[in-house]
C-alpha positions as CSV (number, residue, x, y, z in Angstrom):
1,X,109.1,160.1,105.5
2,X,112.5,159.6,105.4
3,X,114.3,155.4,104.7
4,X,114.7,154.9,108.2
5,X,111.2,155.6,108.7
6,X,109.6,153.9,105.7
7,X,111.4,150.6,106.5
8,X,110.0,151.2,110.3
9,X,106.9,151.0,109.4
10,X,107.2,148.2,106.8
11,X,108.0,146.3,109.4
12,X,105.3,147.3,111.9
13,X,103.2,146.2,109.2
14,X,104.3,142.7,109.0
15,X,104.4,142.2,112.4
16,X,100.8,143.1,112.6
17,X,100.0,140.6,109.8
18,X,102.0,137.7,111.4
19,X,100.1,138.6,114.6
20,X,96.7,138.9,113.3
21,X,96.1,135.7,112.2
22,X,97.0,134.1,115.6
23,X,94.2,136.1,117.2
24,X,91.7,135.0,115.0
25,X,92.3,131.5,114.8
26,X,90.2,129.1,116.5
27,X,91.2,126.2,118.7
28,X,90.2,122.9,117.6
29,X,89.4,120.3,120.4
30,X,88.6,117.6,118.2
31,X,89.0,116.3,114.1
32,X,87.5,118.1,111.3
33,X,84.3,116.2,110.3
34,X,86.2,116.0,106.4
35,X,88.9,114.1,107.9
36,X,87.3,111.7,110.1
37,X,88.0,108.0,109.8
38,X,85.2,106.5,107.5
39,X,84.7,102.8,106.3
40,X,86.2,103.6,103.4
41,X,89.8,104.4,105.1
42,X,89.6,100.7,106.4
43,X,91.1,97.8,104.0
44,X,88.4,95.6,102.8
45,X,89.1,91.8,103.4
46,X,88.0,90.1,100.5
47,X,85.6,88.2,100.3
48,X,85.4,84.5,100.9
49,X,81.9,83.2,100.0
50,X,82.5,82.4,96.6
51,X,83.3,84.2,93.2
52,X,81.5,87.2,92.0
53,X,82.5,87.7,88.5
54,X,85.0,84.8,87.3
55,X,81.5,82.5,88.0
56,X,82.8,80.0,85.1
57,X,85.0,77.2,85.9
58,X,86.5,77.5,82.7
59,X,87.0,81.3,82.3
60,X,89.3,80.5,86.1
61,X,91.2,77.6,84.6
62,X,92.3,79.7,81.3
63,X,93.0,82.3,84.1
64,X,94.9,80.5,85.8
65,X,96.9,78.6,82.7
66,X,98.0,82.5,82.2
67,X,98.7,83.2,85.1
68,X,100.9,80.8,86.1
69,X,102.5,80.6,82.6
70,X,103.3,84.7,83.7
71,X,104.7,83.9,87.6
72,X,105.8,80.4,87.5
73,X,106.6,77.7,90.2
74,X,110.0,77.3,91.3
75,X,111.8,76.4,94.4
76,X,111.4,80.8,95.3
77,X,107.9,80.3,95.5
78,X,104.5,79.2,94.3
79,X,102.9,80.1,91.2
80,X,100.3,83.0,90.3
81,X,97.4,80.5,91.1
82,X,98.5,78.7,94.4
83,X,99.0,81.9,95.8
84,X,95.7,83.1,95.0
85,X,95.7,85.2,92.2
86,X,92.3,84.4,91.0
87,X,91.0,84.4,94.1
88,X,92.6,88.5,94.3
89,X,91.3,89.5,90.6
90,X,87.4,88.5,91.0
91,X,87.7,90.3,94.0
92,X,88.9,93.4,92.5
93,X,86.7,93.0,89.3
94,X,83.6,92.9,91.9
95,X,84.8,95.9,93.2
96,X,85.5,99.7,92.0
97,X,88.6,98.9,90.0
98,X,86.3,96.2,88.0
99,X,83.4,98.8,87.5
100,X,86.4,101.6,86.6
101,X,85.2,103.8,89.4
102,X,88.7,105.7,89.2
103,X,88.4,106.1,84.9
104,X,86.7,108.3,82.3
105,X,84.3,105.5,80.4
106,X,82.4,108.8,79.1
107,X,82.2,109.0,75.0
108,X,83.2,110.9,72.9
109,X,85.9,108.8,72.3
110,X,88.7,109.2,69.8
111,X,91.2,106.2,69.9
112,X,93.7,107.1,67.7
113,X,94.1,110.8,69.7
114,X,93.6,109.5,73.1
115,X,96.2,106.7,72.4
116,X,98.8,108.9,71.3
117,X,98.6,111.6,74.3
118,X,98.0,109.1,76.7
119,X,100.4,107.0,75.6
120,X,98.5,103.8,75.2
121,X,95.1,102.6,74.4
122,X,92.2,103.3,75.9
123,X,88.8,102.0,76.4
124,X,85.2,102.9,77.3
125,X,84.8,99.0,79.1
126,X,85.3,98.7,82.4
127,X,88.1,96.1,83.3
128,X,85.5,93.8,84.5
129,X,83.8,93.9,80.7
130,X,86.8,94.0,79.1
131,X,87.8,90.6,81.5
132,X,84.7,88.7,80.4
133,X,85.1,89.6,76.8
134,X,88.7,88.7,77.0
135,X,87.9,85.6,78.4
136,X,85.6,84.4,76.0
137,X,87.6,85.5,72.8
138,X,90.6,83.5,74.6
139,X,88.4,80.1,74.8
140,X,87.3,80.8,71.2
141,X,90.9,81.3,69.7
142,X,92.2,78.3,71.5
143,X,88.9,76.2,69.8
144,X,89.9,76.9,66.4
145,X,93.3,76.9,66.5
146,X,93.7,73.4,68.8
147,X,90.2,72.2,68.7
148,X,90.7,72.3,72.6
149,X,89.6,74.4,75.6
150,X,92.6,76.7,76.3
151,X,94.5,75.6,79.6
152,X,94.7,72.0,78.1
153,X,97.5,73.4,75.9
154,X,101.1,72.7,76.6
155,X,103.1,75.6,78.4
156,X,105.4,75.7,75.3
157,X,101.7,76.3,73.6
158,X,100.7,78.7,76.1
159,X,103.8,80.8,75.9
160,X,104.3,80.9,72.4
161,X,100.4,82.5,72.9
162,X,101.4,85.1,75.3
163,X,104.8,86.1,73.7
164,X,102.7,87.1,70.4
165,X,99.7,88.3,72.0
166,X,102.4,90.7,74.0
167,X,103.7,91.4,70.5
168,X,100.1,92.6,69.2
169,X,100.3,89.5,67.1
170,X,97.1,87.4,68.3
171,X,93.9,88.3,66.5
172,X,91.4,87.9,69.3
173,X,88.6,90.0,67.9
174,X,87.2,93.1,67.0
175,X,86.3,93.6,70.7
176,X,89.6,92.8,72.2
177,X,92.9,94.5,71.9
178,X,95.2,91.5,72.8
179,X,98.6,93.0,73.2
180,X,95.8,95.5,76.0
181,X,94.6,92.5,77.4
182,X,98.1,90.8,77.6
183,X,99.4,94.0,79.5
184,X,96.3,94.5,82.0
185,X,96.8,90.2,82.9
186,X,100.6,90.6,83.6
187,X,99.2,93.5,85.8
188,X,97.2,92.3,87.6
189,X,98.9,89.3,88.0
190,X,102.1,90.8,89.7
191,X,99.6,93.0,91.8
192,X,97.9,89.7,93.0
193,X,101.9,88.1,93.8
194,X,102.7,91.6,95.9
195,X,99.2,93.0,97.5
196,X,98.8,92.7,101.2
197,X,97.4,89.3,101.8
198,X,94.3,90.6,103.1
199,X,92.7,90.9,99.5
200,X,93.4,87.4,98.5
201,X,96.2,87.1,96.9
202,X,99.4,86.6,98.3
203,X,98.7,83.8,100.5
204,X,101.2,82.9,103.2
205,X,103.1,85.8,102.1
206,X,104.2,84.3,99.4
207,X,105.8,87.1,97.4
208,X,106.9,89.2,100.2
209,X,109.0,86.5,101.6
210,X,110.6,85.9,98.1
211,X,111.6,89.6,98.0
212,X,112.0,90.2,102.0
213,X,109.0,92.8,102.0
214,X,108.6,92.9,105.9
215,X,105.0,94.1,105.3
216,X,102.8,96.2,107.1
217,X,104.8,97.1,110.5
218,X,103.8,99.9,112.4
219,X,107.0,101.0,113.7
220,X,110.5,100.7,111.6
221,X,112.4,103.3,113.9
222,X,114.5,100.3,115.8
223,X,115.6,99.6,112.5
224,X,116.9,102.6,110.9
225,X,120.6,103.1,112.0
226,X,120.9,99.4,110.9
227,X,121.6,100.2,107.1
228,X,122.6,97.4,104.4
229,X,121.9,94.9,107.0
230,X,119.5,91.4,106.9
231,X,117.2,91.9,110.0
232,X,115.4,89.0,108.6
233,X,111.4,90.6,110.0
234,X,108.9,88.1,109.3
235,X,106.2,89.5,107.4
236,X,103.5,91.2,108.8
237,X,100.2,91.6,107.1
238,X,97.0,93.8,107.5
239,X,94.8,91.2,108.6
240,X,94.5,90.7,112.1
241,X,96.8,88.9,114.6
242,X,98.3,87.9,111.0
């Protein structure tokens, strides 16, 4: 076989193998069953009968002293709280996220290693546990140090709180890693100010309007030679007729 030949029937050969395949594929007529719209590709409205893990007044209004100590009132928009932050975290902690559906809470656990490949601490509680612990430990510290329940204190009191427990300087117990707990609040806070209205924060649209998110609209294409330009879209959530 001489080159003329040899790359001939090279290429015989990958035109059979490009061919091939086309005769034995199958026509589908309908979804694969894997792929199929399920419940659980549906946003779940939260719920609105009541509180399912922040069950104590007191544990909400500490909460909520944080909170809105973290994302303020002002004349942009309403604090953490009055745009239903707690309202957005019990929600969540009664859900996957609070039982850590989505994290490895199996032992063998080796702090100091994990810590330093993953970059920051870990923990075998769930967020829900490591919430009501939290909690608690909070309510304690502000008893001995102010004889008082901790959202009575004064906001310069408050953040004089957070900007040490953000600095790993609050000693909240041997169960609670404070500057952890400071970091998963502030989280979860800004998550509550941002997250589609339909899991109970962000009510009105609060933080969207402050940052002209537009939301959830279906269709931007009208929109897309108009570059660097205020269209001004009134946001659009994923509740219905929102």
């Amino acid at each position: 076989m001489n080159r003329r030949e040899a790359l001939f029937s090279l290429s015989s050969i990958v035109a059979s193998l490009a061919v091939a395949p086309q005769l034995r594929a199958k026509e589908l007529h309908n979804v694969p069953l894997s792929t199929q719209m399920s419940p659980d590709h549906l946003p779940q409205p939260a719920w609105q009968q009541g509180y399912q893990v922040l069950i104590s007044p007191l544990d909400r209004q500490n909460l909520a002293a944080i909170f809105d100590r973290l994302i303020p009132a002002d004349n942009l928009g309403p604090a953490a709280s009055e745009a239903g932050a707690i309202e957005f975290l019990d929600n969540q902690l009664a859900g996957d996220y609070g039982t850590g559906a989505a994290l490895y809470l199996a032992a063998p656990l080796h702090p100091e290693n994990e810590e330093k490949i993953m970059g920051s601490p870990q923990f075998l509680a769930t967020p829900k546990e490591r919430y009501l612990t939290g909690l608690t430990a909070l309510e304690n510290w502000a008893q001995k140090n102010h004889q008082a329940s901790f959202h009575t204190l004064t906001a310069p009191q408050i953040d004089e709180f957070l900007t040490n427990m953000e600095d790993g300087k609050i000693d909240l117990g041997r169960e609670v890693n404070s500057q952890a707990f400071f970091e998963l609040m502030l989280q979860n806070a800004r998550e509550s100010y941002l997250a589609d209205p339909i899991y109970g924060g962000n009510k009105n649209m609060a933080g969207w309007k402050m940052i002209g998110f537009p939301g959830a609209r279906y269709d931007y294409r009208p929109y897309i030679t108009r570059r660097n330009e205020n269209l001004a879209l009134i946001p659009v959530s994923l509740i219905p007729n929102d």
